[in-house]
C-alpha positions as CSV (number, residue, x, y, z in Angstrom):
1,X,-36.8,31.8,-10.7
2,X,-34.7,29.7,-13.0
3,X,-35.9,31.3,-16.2
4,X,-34.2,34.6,-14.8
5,X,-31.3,32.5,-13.5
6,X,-30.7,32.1,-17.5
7,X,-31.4,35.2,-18.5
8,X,-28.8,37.0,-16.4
9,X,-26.7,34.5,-17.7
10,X,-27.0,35.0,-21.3
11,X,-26.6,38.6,-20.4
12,X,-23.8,38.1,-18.4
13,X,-22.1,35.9,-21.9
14,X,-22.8,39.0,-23.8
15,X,-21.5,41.3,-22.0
16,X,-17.9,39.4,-21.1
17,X,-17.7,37.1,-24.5
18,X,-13.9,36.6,-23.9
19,X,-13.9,36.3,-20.2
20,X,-17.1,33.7,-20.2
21,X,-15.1,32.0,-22.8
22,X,-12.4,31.5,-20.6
23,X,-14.7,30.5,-17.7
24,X,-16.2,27.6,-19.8
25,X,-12.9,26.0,-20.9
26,X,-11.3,26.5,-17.9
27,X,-14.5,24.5,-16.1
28,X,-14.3,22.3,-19.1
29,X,-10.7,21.3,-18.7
30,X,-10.8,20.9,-15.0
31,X,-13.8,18.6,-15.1
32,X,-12.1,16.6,-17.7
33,X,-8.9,15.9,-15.5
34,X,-11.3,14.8,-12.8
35,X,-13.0,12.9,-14.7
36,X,-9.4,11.4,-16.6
37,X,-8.0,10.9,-13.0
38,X,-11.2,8.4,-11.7
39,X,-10.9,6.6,-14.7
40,X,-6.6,6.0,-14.5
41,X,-7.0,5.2,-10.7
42,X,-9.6,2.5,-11.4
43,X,-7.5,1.6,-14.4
44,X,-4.5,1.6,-12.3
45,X,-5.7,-1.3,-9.9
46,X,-7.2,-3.3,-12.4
47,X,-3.4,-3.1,-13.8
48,X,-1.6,-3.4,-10.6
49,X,-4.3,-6.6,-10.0
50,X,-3.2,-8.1,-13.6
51,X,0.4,-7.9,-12.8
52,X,0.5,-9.3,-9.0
53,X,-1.8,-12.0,-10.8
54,X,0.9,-13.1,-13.4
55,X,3.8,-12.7,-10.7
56,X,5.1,-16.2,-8.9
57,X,7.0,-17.1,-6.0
58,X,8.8,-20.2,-6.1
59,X,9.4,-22.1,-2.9
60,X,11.8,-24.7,-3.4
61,X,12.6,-27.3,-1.0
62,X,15.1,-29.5,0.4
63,X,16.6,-32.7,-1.3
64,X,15.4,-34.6,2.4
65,X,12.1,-32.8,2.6
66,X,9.5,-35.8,3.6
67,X,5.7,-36.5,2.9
68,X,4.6,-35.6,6.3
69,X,6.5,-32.1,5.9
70,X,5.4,-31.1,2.1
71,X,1.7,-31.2,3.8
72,X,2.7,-28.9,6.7
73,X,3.9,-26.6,4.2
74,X,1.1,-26.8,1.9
75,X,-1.5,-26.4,4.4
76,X,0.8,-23.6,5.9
77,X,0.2,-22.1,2.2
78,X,-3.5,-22.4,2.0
79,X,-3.7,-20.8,5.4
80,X,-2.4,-17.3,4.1
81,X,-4.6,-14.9,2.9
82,X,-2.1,-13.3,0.7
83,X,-1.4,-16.1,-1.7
84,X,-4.2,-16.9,-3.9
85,X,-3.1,-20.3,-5.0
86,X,-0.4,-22.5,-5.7
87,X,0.8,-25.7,-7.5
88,X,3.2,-27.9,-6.1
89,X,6.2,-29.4,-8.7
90,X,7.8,-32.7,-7.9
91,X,11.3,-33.4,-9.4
92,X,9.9,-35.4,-12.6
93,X,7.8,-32.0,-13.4
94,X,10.3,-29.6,-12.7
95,X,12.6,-31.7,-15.5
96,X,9.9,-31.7,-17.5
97,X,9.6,-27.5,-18.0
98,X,13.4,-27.5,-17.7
99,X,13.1,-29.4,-20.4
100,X,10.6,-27.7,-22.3
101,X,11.8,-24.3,-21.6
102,X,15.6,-24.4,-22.4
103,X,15.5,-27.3,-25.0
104,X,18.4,-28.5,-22.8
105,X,18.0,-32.9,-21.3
106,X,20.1,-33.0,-19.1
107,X,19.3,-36.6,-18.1
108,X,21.6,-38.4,-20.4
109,X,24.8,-36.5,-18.9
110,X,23.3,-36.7,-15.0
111,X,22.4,-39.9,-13.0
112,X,20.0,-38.0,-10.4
113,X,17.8,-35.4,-11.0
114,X,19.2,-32.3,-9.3
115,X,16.2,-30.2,-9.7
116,X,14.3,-29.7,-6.2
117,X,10.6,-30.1,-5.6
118,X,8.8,-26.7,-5.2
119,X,6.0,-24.9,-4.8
120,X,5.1,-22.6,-7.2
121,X,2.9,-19.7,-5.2
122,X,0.4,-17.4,-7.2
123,X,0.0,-14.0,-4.8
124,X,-3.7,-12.5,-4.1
125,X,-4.2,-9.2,-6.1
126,X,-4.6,-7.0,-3.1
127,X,-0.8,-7.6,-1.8
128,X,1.0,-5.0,-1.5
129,X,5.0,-4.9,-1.6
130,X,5.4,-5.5,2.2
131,X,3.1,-8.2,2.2
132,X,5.4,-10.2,-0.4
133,X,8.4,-9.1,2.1
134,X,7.1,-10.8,4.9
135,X,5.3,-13.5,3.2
136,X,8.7,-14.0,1.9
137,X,10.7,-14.2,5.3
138,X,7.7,-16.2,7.0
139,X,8.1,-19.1,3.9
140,X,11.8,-19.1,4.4
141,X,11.9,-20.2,8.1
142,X,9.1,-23.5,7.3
143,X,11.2,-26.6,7.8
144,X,11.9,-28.1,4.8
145,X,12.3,-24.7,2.9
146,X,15.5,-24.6,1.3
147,X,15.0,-21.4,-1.1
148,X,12.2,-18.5,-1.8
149,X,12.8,-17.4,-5.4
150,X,11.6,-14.1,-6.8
151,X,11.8,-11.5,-9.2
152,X,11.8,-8.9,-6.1
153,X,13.7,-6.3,-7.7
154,X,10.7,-6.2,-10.6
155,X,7.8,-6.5,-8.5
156,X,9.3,-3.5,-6.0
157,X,9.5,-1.2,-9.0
158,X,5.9,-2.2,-10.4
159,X,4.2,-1.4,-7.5
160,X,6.3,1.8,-7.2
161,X,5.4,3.1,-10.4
162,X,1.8,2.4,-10.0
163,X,1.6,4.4,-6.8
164,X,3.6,7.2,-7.9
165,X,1.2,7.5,-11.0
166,X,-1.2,8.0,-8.9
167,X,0.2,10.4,-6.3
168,X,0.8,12.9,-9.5
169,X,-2.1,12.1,-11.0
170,X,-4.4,13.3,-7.8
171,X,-2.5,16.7,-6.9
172,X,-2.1,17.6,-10.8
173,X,-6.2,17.0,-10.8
174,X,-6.3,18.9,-6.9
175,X,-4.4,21.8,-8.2
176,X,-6.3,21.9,-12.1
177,X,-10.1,22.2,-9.5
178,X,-8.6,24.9,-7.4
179,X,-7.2,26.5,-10.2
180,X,-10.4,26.8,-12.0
181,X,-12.5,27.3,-9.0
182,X,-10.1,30.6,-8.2
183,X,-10.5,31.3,-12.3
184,X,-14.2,31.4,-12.0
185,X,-14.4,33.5,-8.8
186,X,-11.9,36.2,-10.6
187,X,-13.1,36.5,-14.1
188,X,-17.0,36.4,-12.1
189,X,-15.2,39.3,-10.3
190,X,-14.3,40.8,-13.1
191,X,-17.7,40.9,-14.7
């Protein structure tokens, strides 16, 4: 049975060179974009992933902010499933990358150190951008929050790209298969 499966189609190659030719690329192409499509959605979370990994939120908190309360917050913080870790910064670290990071000491000119204690919050990969919204709001009404600083503006049009990469890239590969599939069926047709 397959032997004359392969024989008509050898036949059918000689008889329509052009039109088989067509067939063949056209099948070629269309498996190749399914194929390039898997591979940039898989790429595309592993990106997304990487990015949401190097993204932070800072939490900074209030000048009056007490022992008792930075535990409630922290253990607040290691409750949520959407943060994947975080580091808290007293005021003597937080001078310290001020320091390090704009070349700038300012404790000659100021008495007091008027940089707050934070937390500095690392999100889990699998967030998406209303997950950081409400994490957001939720953070900002602890006790003893007196900011939530982010780059939300960034973050927003990250996972907006990402997403609409990936909307094209599925109905360009959705219309390249039914395009072939109807290619085959005519130039099959034809012959």
């Amino acid at each position: 049975m397959i032997p004359f499966y392969f024989k008509e189609a050898f036949i059918s190659l000689k008889k329509a060179k052009f039109s088989s030719f067509v067939t063949i690329i056209t099948i070629c192409l269309s498996i190749f974009l399914v194929s390039v499509t898997i591979s940039t959605l898989f790429l595309s979370n592993n990106v997304k992933r990487a990015l949401i990994g190097k993204f932070r939120i800072n939490v900074f908190l209030n000048d009056l902010t007490t022992a008792p309360q930075k535990n409630i917050i922290s253990s607040i913080l290691k409750k949520d499933k959407r943060i994947a870790s975080f580091k808290f910064i007293n005021k003597q670290e937080a001078a310290k990358e001020f320091i390090k990071n704009t070349g700038e000491d300012f404790r000659g000119l100021l008495v007091n150190n008027p940089l707050p204690s934070s937390f500095r919050i690392k999100l889990s990969p699998n967030i998406n951008y209303n997950d950081v919204t409400s994490l957001v709001k939720n953070i900002s009404k602890i006790k003893g929050v007196q900011d939530v600083v982010y780059n939300e503006g960034l973050l927003f049009r990250i996972l907006q790209i990402i997403e609409s990469v990936k909307i094209i890239l599925v109905i360009i590969t959705i219309l390249s298969v039914i395009l072939s599939v109807y290619l085959v069926y005519m130039i099959n047709k034809l012959i």
